[in-house]
C-alpha positions as a Python dict, from the first residue, in 0.01 Angstrom:
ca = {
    (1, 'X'): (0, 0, 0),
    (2, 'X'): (-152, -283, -205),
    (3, 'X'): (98, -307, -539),
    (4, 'X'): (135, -540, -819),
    (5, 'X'): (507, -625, -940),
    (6, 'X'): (573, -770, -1268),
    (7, 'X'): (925, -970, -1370),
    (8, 'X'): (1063, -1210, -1598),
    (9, 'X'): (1061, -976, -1911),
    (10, 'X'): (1367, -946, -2148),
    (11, 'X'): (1545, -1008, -2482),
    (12, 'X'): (1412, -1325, -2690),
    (13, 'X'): (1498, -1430, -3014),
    (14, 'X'): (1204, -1504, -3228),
    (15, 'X'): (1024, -1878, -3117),
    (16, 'X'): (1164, -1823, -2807),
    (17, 'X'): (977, -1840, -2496),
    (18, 'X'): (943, -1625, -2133),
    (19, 'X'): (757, -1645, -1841),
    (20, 'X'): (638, -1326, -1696),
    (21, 'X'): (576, -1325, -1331),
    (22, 'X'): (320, -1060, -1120),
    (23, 'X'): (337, -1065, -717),
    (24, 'X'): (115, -886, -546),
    (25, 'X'): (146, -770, -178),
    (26, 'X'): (-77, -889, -24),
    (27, 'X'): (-365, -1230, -27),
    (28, 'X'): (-647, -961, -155),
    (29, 'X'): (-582, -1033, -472),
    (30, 'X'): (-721, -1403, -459),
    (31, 'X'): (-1074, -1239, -501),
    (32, 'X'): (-1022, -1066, -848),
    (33, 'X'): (-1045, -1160, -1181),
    (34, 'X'): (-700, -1098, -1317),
    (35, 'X'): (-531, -1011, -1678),
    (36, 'X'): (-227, -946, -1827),
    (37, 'X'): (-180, -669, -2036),
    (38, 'X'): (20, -524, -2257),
    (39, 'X'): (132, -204, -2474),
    (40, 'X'): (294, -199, -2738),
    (41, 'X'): (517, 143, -2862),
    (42, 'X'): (289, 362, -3040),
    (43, 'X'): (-29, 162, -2940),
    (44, 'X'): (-286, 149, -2670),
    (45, 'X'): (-253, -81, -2410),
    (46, 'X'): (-436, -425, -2479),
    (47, 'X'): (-552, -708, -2273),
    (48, 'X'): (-401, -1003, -2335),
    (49, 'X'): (-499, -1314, -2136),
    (50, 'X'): (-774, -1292, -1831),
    (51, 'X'): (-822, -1544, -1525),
    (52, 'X'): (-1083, -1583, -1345),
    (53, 'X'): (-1112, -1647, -974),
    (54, 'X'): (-1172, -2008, -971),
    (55, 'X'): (-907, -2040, -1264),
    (56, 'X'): (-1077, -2005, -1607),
    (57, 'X'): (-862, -1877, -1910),
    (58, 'X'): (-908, -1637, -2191),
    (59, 'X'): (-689, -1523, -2452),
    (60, 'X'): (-683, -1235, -2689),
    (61, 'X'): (-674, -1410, -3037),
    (62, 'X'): (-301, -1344, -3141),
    (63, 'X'): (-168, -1531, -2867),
    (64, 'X'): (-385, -1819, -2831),
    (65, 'X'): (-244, -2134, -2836),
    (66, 'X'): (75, -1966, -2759),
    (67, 'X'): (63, -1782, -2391),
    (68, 'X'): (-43, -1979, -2151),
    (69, 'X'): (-197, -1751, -1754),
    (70, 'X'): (-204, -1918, -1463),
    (71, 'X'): (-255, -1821, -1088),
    (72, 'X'): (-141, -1977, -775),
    (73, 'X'): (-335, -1791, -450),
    (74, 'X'): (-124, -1942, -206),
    (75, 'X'): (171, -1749, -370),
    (76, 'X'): (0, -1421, -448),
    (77, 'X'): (89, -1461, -831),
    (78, 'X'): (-23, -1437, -1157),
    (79, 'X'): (178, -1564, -1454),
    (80, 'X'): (224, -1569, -1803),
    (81, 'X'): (432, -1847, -1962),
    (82, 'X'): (484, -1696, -2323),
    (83, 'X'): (572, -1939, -2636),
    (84, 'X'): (669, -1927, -2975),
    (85, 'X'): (723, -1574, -2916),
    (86, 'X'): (707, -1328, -3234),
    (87, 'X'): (839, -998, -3308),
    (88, 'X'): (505, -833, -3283),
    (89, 'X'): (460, -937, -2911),
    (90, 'X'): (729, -746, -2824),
    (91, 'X'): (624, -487, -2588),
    (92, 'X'): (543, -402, -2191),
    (93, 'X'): (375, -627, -2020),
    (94, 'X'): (114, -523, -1685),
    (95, 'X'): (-69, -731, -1470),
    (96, 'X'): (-385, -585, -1318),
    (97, 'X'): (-726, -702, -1227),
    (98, 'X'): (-993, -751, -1479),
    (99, 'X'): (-1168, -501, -1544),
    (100, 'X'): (-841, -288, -1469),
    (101, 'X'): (-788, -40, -1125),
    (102, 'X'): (-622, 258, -1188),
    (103, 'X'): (-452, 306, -906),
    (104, 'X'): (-268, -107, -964),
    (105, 'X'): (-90, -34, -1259),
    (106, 'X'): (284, -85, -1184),
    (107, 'X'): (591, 8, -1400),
    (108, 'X'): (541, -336, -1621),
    (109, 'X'): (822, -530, -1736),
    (110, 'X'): (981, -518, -2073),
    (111, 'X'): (979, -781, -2388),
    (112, 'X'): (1147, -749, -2689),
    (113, 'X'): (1160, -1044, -2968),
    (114, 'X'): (1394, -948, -3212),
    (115, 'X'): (1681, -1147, -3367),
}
């Protein structure tokens, strides 16, 4: 069963930073587009930052210049190295591909910014 697994969430203090981490099981992966994603409580899910095969970035305007994706295909990973973090970023964070599969959406990992 192909999953994705997503890590590295927690508690931050505001202008801190994390790095979010998204494994997937096996190399099949290398041939999607990939995003991060994220859903805040009360709110639909949003896409955050995209990356495309060959390793070209996009960002949703609130977190530009502030979350940074990145792949490595020898690894299997996707990450997001999160900065300046703000209380309105707090929420859970998925990896999928871009546009999203159904059937990949794992249980997310958790950030809260709050002081």
């Amino acid at each position: 069963q192909v999953q994705l697994v997503e890590s590295g969430g927690g508690l931050v203090q505001p202008g801190g930073s994390l790095r979010l981490s998204c494994a997937a099981s096996t190399s099949s992966f290398r041939i999607y587009n990939m995003g991060w994603y994220r859903q805040a409580p009360g709110k639909q899910r949003e896409l955050v930052a995209t990356i495309t095969i060959g390793g070209v970035a996009n960002y949703v305007d609130s977190v530009k210049g502030r979350f940074t994706i990145s792949r490595d295909s020898a690894k299997n990973t996707v990450d997001l190295q999160m900065n300046t973090l703000k209380p309105e970023d707090t929420a859970v964070y998925y990896c999928n591909t871009n546009p999203p599969e159904s059937r990949y959406w794992g249980q997310g990992t958790q950030v809260t910014v709050s002081s």
